[in-house]
C-alpha positions as CSV (number, residue, x, y, z in Angstrom):
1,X,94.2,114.1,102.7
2,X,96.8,115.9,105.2
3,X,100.0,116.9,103.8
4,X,102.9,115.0,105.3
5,X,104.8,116.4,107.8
6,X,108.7,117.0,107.6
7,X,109.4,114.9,110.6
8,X,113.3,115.9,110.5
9,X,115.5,118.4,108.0
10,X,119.3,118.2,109.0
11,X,120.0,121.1,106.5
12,X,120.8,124.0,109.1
13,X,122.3,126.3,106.6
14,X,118.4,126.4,105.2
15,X,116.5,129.2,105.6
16,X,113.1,127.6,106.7
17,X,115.0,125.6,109.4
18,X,115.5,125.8,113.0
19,X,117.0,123.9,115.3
20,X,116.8,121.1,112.6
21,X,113.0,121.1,112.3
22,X,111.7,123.0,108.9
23,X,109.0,125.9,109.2
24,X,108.2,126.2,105.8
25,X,104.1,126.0,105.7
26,X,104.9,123.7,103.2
27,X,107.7,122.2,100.5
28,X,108.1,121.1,97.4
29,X,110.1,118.1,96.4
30,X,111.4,117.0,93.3
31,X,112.6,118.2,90.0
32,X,110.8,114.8,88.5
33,X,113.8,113.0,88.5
34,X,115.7,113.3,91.8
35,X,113.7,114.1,95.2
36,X,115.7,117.4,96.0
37,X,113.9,119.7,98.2
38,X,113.2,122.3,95.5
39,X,112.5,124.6,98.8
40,X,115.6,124.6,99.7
41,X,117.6,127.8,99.6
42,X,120.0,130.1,102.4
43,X,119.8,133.5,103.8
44,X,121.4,135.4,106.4
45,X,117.5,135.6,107.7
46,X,115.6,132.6,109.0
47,X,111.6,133.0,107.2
48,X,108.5,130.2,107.7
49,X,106.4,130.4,110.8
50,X,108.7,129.2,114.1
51,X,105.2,127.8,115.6
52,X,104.4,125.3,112.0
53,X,105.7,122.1,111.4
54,X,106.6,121.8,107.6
55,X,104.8,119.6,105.5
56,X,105.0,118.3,101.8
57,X,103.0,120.5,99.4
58,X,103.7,118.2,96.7
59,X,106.3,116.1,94.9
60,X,107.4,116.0,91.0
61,X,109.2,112.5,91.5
62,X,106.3,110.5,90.1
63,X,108.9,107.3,90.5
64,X,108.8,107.4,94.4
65,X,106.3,104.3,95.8
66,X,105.0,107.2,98.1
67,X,104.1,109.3,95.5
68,X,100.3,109.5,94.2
69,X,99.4,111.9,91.6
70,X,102.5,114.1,92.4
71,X,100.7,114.0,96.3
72,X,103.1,111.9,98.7
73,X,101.2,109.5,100.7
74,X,104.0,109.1,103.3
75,X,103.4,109.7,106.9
76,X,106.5,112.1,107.3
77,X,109.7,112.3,105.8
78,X,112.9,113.5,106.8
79,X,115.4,115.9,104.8
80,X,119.2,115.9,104.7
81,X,122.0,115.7,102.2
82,X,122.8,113.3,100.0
83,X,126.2,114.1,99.0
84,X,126.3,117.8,98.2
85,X,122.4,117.8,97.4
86,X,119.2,118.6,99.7
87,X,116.9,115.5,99.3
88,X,114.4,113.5,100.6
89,X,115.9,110.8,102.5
90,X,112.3,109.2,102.5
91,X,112.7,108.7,98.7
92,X,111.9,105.0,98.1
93,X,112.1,103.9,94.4
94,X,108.6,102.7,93.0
């Protein structure tokens, strides 16, 4: 199974992203309940590998249709806010 890709994160003030594309090797998503991007956090540096494309490592919110044994089964996803709050826009409610 390949890890999703991040397709999109629109949260520039995140450390892992660049011109709105995330570098982390690979995210986290979830806190079981909500889809935040438990990845998510700022710095005055910018870390994660400028030639990787983010992908999903896993995700905690076992009541997303995409999600399979905490594995997401989406082809991509995209990250932004959601109010104040870095989520998973692709969070679909199983």
């Amino acid at each position: 199974m390949d890890m999703p890709v991040v397709n999109q994160c629109s949260v520039e003030d995140c450390a892992y992203n660049r011109d709105s594309a995330c570098h982390a090797l690979a995210i986290t998503v979830g806190d079981t309940r909500t889809p935040h991007c438990d990845t998510f956090f700022t710095s005055s540096r910018k870390g994660g590998d400028p030639a990787t494309t983010g992908r999903v490592g896993a995700c905690k919110v076992s009541a997303c249709r995409h999600n399979n044994n905490f594995e997401c089964n989406a082809p991509g996803i995209s990250v932004g806010y959601v109010q104040s709050e870095v989520d998973c826009l692709t969070f679909a409610p199983a």
